[in-house]
N, C-alpha and C positions, 0 to 999 in steps of 0.2 A: 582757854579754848577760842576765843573771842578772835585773841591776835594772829594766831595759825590760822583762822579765816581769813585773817586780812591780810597774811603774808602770803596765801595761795591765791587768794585775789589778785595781787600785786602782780606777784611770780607770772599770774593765766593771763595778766594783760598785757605786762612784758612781751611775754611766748605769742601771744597774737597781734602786738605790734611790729617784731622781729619776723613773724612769718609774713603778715602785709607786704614789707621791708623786702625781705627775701621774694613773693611771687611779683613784686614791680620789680625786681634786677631779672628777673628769671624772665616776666616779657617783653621788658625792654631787649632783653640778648636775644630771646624769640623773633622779635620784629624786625633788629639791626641782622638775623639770619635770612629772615624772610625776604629783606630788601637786598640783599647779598645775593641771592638764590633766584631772585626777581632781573638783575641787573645782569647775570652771568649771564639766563636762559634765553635773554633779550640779545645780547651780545651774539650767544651760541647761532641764534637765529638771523640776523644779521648777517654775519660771517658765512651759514649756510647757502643763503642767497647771494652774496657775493662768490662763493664755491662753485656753485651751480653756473653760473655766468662764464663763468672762466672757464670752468670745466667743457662748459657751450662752444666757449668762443677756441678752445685747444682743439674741438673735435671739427669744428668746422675748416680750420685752418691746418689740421692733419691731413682734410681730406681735399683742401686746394693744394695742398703741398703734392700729395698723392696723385691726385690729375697732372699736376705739371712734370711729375717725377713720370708719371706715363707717358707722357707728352713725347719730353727727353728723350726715354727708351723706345719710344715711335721712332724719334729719329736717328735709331742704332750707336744710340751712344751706351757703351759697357759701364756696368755696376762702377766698375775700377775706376774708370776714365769719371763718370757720375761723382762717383765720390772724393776726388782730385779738385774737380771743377770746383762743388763745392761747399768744400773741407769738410766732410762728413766723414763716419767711419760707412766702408760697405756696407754693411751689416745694417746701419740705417738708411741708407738708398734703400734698400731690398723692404726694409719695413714698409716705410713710404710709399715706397710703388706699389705695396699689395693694401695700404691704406682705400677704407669706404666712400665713396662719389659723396659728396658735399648733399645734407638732406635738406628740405624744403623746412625754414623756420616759420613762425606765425610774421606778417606780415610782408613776408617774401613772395613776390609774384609767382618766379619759377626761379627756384635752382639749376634748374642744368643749362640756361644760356650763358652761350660763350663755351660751353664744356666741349672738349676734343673726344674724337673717337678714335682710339690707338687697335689697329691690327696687330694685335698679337704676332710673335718674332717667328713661332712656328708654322704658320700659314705661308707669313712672306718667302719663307727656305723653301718652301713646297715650289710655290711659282717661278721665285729666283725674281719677283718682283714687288717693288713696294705701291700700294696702290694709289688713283691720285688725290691729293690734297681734298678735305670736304667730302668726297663722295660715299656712300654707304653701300652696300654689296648685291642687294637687293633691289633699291629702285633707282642705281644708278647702272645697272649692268647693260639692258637696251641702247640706255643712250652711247656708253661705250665701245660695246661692237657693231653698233652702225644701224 
């Protein structure tokens, strides 16, 4: 009886050396996941902010594209002709030009200098005149008719 004591001693130290054994692989692969998981979301995060930046700097630059593409079409040049000049499809002039006025970022004085003011093509057909360069409709009209 003695020795079956000492063989299930044995056996039970075995089995709780081998389980030791086994929970250091189980946290060492725990830890090497947690540093895996650590290094991605760090990444993931990084790349976001580089995303956002771009994504900033696309929208700002859609919307000086959009100004000038107005500009252009201020001065009666066609989708067609727009898009020849250059090398775009129509289809992207037309985007472009219906593109949002450039918005005020954090350390920008003012966004809208320098910005053109384009009279719309259907006013100009009304008069059969294009108006003059700079002036605005309202507080330049006095000075125009005299």
């Amino acid at each position: 009886m003695a020795r079956s004591q000492i063989r299930s001693a044995e056996a039970l130290k075995k089995v709780r050396e081998r389980q030791r054994e086994l929970d250091r692989e189980d946290d060492e692969r725990r830890e090497a996941r947690r540093k895996r998981i650590a290094e991605a979301s760090a990444t993931v995060m990084v790349a976001l902010g580089r995303y956002e930046d771009a994504a900033a700097a696309l929208d700002e630059a859609t919307a000086e594209v959009g100004v000038a593409m107005r500009t252009l079409m201020g001065e009666d040049v066609d989708v067609d002709r727009a898009a020849a000049l250059l090398e775009l499809d129509a289809a992207e002039v037309k985007r472009f030009a219906k593109a949002d006025k450039p918005t005020a970022r954090k350390g920008d004085a003012d966004s809208t200098t320098g910005e053109v003011t384009v009279t719309p093509m259907a006013s100009r057909a009304a008069t059969g005149q294009r108006p003059p360069a700079g002036s605005s409709e309202g507080t330049d009209a006095a000075r125009r008719t005299g």
